[in-house]
Backbone as XML, in Angstrom:
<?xml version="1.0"?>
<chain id="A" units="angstrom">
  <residue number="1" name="UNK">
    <atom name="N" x="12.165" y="10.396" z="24.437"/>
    <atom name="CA" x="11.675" y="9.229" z="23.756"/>
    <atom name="C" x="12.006" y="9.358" z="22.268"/>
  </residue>
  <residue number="2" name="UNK">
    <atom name="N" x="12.672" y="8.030" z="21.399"/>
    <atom name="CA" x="13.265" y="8.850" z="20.599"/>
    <atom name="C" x="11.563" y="8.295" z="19.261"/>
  </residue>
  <residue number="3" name="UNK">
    <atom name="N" x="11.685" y="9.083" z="18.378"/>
    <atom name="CA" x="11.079" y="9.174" z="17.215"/>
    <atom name="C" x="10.481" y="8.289" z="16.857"/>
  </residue>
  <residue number="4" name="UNK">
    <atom name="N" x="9.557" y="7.658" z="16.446"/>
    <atom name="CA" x="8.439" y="6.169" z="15.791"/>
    <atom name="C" x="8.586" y="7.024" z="14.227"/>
  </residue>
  <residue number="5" name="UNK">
    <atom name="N" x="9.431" y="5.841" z="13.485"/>
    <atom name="CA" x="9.386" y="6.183" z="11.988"/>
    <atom name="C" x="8.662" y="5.190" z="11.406"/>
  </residue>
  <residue number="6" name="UNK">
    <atom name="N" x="7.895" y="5.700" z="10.211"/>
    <atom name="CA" x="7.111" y="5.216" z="9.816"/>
    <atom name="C" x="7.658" y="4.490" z="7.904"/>
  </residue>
  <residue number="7" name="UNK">
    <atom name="N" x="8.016" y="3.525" z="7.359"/>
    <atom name="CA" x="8.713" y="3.431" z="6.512"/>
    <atom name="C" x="8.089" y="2.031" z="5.825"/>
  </residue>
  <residue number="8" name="UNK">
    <atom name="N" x="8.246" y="2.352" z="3.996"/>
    <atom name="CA" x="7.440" y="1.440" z="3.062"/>
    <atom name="C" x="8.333" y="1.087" z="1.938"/>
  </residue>
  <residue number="9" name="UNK">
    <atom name="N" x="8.695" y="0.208" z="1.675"/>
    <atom name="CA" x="9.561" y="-0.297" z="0.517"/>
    <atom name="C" x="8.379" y="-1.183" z="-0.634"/>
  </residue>
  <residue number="10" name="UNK">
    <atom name="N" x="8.083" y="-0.953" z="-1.753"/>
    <atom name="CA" x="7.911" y="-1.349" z="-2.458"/>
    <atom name="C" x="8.477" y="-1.899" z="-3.799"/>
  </residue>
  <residue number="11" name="UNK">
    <atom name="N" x="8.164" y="-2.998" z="-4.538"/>
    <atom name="CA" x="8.568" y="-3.269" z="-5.806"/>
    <atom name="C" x="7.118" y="-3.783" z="-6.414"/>
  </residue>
  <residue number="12" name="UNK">
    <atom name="N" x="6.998" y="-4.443" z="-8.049"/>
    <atom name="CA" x="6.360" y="-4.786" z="-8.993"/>
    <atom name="C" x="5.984" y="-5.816" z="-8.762"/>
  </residue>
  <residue number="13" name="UNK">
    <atom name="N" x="4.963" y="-6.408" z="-8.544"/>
    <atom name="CA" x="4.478" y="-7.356" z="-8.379"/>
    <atom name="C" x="5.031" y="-8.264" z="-9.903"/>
  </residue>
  <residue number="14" name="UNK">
    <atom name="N" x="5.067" y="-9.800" z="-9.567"/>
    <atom name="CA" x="5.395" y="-10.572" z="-10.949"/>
    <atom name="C" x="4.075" y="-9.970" z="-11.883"/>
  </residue>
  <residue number="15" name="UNK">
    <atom name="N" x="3.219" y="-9.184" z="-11.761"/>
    <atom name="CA" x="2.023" y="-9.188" z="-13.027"/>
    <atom name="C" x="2.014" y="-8.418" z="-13.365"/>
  </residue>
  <residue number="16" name="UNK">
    <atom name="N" x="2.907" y="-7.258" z="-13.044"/>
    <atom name="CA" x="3.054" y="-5.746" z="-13.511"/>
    <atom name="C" x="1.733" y="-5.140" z="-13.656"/>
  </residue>
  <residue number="17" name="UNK">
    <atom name="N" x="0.488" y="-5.929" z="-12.905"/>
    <atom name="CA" x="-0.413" y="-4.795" z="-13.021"/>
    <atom name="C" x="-0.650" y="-4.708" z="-11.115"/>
  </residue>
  <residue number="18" name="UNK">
    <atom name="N" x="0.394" y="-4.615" z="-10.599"/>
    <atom name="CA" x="0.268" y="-4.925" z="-8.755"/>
    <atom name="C" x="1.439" y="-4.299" z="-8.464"/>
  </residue>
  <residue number="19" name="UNK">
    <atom name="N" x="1.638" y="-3.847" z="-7.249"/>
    <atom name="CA" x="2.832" y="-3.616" z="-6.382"/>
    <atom name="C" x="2.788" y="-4.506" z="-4.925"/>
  </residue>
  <residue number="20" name="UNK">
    <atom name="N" x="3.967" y="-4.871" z="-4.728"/>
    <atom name="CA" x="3.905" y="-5.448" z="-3.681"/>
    <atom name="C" x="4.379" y="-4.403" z="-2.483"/>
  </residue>
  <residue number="21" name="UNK">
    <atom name="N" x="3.977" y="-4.295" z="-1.168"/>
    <atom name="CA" x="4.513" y="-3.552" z="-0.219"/>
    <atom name="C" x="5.157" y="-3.860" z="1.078"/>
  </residue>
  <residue number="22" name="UNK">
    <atom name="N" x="5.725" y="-3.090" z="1.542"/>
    <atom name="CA" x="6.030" y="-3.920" z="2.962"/>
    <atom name="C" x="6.153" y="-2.868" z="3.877"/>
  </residue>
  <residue number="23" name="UNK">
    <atom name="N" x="5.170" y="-2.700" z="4.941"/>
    <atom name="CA" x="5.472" y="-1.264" z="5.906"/>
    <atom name="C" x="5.605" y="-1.725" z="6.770"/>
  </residue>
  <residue number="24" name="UNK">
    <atom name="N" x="6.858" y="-0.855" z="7.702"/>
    <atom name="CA" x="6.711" y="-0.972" z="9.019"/>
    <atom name="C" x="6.782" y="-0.271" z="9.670"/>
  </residue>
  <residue number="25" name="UNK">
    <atom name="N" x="6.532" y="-0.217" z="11.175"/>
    <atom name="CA" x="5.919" y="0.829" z="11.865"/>
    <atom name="C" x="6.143" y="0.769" z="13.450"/>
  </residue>
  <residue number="26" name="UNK">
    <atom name="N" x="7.156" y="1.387" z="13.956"/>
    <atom name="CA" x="6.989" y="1.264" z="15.830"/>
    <atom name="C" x="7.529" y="-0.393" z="15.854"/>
  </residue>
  <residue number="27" name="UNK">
    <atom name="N" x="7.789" y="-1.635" z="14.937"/>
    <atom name="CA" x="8.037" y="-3.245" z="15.228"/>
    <atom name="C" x="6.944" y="-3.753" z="14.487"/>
  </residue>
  <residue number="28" name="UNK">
    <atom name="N" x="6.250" y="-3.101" z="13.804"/>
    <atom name="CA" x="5.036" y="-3.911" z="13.263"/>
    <atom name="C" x="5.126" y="-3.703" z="12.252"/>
  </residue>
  <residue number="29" name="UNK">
    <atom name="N" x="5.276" y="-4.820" z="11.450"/>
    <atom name="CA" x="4.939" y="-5.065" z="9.718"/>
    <atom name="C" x="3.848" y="-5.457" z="9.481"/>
  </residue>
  <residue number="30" name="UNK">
    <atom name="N" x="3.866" y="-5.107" z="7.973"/>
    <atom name="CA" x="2.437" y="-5.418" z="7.120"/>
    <atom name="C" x="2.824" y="-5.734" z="6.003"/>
  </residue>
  <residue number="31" name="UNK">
    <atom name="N" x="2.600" y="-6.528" z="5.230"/>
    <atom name="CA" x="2.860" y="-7.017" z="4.114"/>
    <atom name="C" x="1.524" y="-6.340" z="2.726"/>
  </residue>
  <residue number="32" name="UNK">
    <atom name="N" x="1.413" y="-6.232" z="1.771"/>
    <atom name="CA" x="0.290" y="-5.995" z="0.933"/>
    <atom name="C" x="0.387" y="-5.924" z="-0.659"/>
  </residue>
  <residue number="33" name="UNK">
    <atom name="N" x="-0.580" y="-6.223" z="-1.299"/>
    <atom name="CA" x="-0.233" y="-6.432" z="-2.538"/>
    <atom name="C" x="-1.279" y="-5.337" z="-3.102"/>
  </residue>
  <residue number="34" name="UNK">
    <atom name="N" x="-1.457" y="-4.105" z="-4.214"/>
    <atom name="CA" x="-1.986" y="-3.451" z="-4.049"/>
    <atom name="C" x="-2.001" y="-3.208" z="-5.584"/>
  </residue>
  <residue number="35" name="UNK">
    <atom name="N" x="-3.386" y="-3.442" z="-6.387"/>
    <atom name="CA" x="-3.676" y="-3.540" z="-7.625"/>
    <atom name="C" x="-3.783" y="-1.785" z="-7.976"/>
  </residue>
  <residue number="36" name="UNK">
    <atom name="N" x="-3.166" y="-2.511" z="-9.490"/>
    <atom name="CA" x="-3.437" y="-1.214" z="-10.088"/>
    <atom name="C" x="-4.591" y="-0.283" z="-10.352"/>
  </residue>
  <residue number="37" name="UNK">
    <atom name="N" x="-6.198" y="-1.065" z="-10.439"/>
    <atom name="CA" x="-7.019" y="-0.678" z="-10.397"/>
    <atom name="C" x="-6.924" y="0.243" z="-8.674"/>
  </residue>
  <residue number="38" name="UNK">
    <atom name="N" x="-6.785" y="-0.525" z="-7.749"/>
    <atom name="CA" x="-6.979" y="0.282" z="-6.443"/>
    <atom name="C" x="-6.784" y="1.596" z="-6.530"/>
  </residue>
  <residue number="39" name="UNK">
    <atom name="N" x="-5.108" y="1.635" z="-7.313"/>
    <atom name="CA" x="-4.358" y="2.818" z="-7.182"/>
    <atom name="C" x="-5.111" y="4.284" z="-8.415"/>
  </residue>
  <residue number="40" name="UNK">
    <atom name="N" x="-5.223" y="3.116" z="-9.409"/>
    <atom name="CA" x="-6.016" y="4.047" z="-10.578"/>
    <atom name="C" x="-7.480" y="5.042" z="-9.956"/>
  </residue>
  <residue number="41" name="UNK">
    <atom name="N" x="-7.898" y="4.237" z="-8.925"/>
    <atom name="CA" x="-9.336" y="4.888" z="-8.801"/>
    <atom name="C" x="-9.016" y="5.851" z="-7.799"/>
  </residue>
  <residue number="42" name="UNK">
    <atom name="N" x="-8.126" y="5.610" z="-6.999"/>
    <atom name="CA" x="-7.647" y="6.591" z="-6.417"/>
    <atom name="C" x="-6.948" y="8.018" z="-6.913"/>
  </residue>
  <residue number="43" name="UNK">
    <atom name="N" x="-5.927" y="7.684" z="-7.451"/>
    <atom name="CA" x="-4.891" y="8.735" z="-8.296"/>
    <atom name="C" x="-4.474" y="8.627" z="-9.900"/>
  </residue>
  <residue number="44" name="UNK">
    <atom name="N" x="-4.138" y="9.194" z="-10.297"/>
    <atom name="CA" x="-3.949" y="8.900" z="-11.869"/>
    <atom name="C" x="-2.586" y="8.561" z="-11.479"/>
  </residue>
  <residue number="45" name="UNK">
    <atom name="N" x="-2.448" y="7.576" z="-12.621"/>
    <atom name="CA" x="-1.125" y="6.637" z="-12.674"/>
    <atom name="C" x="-1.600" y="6.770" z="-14.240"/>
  </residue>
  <residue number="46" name="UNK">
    <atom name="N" x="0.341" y="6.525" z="-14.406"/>
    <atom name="CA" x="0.535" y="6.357" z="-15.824"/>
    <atom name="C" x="0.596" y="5.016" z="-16.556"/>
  </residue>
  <residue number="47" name="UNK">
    <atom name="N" x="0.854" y="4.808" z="-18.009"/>
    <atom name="CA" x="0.297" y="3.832" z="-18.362"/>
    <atom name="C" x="1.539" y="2.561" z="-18.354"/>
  </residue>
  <residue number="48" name="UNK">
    <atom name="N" x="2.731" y="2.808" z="-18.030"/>
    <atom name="CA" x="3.717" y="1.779" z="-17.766"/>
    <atom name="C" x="3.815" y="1.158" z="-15.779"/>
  </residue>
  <residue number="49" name="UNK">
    <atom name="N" x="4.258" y="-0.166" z="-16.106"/>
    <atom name="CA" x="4.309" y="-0.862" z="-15.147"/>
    <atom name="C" x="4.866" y="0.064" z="-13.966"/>
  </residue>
  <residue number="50" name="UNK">
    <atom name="N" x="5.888" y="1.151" z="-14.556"/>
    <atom name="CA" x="7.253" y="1.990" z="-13.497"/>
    <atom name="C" x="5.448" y="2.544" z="-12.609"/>
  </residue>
  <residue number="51" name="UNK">
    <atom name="N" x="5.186" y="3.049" z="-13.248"/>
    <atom name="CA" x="4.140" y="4.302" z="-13.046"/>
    <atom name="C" x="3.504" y="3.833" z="-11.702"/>
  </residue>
  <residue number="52" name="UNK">
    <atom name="N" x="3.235" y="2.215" z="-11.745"/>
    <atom name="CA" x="2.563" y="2.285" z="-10.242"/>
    <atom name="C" x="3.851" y="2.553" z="-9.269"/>
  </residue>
  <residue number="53" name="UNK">
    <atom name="N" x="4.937" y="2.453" z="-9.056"/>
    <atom name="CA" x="6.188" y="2.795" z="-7.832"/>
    <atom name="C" x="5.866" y="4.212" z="-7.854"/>
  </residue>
  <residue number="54" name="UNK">
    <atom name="N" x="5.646" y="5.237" z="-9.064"/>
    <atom name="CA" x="5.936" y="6.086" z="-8.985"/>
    <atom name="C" x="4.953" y="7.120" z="-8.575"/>
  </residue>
  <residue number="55" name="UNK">
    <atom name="N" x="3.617" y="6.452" z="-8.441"/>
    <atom name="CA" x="2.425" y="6.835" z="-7.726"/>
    <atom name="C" x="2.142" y="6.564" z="-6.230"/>
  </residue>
  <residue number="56" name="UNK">
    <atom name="N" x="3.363" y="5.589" z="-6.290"/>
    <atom name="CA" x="3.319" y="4.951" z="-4.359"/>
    <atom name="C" x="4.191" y="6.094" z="-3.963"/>
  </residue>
  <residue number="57" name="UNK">
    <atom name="N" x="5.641" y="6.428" z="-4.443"/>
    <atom name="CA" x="5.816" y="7.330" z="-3.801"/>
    <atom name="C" x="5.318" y="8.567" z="-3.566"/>
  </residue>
  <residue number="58" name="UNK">
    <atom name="N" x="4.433" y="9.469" z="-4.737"/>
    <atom name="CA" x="3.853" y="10.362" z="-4.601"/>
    <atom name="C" x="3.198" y="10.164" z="-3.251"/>
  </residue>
  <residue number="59" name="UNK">
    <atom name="N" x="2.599" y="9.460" z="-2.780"/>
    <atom name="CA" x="1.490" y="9.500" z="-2.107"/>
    <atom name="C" x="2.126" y="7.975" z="-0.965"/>
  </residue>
  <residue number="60" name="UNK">
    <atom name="N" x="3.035" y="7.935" z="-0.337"/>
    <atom name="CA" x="3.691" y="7.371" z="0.147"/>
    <atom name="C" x="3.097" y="7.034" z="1.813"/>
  </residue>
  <residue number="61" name="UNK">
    <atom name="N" x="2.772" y="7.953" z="2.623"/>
    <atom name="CA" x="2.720" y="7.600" z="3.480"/>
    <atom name="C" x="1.104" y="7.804" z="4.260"/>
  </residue>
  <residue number="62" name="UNK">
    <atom name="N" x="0.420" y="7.754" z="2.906"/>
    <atom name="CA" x="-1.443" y="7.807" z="3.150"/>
    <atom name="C" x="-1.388" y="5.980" z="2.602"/>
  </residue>
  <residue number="63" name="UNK">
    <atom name="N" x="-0.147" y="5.734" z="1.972"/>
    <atom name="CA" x="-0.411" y="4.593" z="1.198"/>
    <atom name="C" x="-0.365" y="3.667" z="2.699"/>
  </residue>
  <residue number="64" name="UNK">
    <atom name="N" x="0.667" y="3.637" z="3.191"/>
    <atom name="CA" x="1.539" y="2.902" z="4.656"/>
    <atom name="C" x="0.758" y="3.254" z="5.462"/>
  </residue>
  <residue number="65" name="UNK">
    <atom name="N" x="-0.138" y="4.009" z="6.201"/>
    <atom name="CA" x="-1.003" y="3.930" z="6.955"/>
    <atom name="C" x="-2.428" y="3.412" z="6.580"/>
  </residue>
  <residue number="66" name="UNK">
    <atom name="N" x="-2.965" y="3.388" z="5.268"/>
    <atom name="CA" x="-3.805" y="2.625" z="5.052"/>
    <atom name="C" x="-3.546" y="0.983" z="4.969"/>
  </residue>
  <residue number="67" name="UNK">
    <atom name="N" x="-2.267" y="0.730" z="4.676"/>
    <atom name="CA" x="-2.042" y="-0.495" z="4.744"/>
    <atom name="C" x="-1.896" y="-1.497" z="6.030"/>
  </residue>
  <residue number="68" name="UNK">
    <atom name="N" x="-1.133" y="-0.462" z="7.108"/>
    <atom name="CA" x="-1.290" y="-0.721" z="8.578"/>
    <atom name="C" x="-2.934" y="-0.928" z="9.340"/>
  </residue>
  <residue number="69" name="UNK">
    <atom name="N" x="-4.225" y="0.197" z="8.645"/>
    <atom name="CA" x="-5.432" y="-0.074" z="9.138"/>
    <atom name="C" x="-5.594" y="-1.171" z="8.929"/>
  </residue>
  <residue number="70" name="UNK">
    <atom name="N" x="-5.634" y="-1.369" z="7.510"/>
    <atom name="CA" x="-6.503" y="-2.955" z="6.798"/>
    <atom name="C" x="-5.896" y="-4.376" z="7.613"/>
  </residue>
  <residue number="71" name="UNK">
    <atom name="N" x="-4.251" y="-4.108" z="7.631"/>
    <atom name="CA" x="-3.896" y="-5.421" z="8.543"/>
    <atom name="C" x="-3.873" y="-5.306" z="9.327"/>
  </residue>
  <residue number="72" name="UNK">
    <atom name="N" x="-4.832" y="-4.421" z="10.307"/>
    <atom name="CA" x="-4.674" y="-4.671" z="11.889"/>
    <atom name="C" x="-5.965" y="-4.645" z="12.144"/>
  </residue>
  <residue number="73" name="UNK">
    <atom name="N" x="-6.969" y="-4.569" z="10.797"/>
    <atom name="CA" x="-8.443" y="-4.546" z="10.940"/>
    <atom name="C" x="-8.625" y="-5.969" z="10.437"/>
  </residue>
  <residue number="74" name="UNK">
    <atom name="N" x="-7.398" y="-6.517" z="9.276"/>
    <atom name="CA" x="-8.444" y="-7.826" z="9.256"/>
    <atom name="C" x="-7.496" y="-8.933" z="9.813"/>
  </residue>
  <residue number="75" name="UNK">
    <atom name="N" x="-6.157" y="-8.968" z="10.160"/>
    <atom name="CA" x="-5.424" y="-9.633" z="11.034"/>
    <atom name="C" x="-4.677" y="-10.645" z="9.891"/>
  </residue>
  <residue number="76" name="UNK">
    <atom name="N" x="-4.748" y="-10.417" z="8.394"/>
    <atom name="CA" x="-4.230" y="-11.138" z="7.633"/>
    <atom name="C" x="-3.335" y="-10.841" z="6.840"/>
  </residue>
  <residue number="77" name="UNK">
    <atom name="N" x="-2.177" y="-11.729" z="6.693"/>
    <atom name="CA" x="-0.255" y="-11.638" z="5.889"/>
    <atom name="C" x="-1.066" y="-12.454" z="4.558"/>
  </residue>
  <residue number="78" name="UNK">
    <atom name="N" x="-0.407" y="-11.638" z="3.775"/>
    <atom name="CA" x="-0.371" y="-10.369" z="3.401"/>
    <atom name="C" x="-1.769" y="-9.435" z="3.209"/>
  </residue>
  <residue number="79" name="UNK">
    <atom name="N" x="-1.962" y="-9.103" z="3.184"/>
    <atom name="CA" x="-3.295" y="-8.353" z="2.226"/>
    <atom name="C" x="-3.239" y="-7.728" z="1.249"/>
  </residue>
  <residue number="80" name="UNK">
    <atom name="N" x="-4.410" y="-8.297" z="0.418"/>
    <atom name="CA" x="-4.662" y="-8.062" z="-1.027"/>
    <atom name="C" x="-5.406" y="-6.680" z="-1.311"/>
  </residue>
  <residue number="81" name="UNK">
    <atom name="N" x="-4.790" y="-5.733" z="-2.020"/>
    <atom name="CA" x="-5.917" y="-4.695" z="-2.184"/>
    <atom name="C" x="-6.279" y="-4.302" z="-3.702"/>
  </residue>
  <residue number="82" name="UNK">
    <atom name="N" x="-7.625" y="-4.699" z="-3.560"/>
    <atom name="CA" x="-7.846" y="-4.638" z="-5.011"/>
    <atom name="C" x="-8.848" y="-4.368" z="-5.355"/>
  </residue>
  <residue number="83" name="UNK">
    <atom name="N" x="-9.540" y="-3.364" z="-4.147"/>
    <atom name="CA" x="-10.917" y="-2.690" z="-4.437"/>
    <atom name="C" x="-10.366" y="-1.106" z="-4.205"/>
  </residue>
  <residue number="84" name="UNK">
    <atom name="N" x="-10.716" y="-0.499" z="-4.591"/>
    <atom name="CA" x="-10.314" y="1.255" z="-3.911"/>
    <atom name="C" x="-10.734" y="1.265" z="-3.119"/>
  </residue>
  <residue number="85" name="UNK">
    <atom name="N" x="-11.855" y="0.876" z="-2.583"/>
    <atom name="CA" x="-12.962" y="1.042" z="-1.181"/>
    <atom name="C" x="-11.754" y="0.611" z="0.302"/>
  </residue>
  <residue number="86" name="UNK">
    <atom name="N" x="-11.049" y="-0.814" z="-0.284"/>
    <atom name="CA" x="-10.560" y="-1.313" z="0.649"/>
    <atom name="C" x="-9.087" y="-0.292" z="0.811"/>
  </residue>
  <residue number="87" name="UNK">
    <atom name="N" x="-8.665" y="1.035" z="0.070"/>
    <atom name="CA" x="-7.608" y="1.022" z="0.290"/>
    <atom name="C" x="-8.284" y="2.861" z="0.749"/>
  </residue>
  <residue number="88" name="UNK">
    <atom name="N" x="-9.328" y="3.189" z="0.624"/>
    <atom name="CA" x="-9.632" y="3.652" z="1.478"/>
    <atom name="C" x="-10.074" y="4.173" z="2.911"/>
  </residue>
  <residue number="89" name="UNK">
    <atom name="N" x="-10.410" y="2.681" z="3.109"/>
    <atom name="CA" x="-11.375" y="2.634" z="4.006"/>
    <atom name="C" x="-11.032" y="2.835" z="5.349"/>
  </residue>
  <residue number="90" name="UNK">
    <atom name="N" x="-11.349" y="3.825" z="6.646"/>
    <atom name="CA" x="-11.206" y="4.223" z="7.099"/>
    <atom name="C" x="-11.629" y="4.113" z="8.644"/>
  </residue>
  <residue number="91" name="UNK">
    <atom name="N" x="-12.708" y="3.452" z="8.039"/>
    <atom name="CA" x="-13.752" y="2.893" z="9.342"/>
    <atom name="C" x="-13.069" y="1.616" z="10.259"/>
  </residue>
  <residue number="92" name="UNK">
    <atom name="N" x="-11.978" y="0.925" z="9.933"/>
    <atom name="CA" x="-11.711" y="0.485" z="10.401"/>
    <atom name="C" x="-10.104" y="-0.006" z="11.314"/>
  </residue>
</chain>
């Protein structure tokens, strides 16, 4: 059976304080928009716009599986993340 890759392309949201994402997974996409605050409360990010890409990749594929929970927990294109809670959250 061959391999389920798991893979996330991001860029800058137009507000440079957001990233936009796009994971997919096994045929299933997720779309998500993911504020800088989210990311800040989570990890330290630096103080230029680059800094959020460069905190997604650090932490790349806790990012893509949390993004896969939230849209398959709340069933909605795209999702917005812009609480830390929500880009934690686990329970669901």
């Amino acid at each position: 059976m061959p391999a389920h890759t798991l893979s996330i392309q991001a860029r800058l949201a137009s507000c440079d304080h957001a990233i936009s994402v796009t994971v997919s997974h096994e045929g299933r996409i997720a779309h998500a928009v993911i504020t800088r605050e989210a990311l800040e409360e989570r990890w330290e990010v630096g103080p230029a716009p680059e800094d959020l890409l460069r905190t997604l990749d650090a932490h790349d594929t806790e990012v893509a599986e949390a993004v896969l929970r939230r849209c398959g927990a709340s069933g909605r294109r795209p999702l917005l993340v812009s609480m830390p809670s929500r880009l934690d959250d686990r329970k669901s």
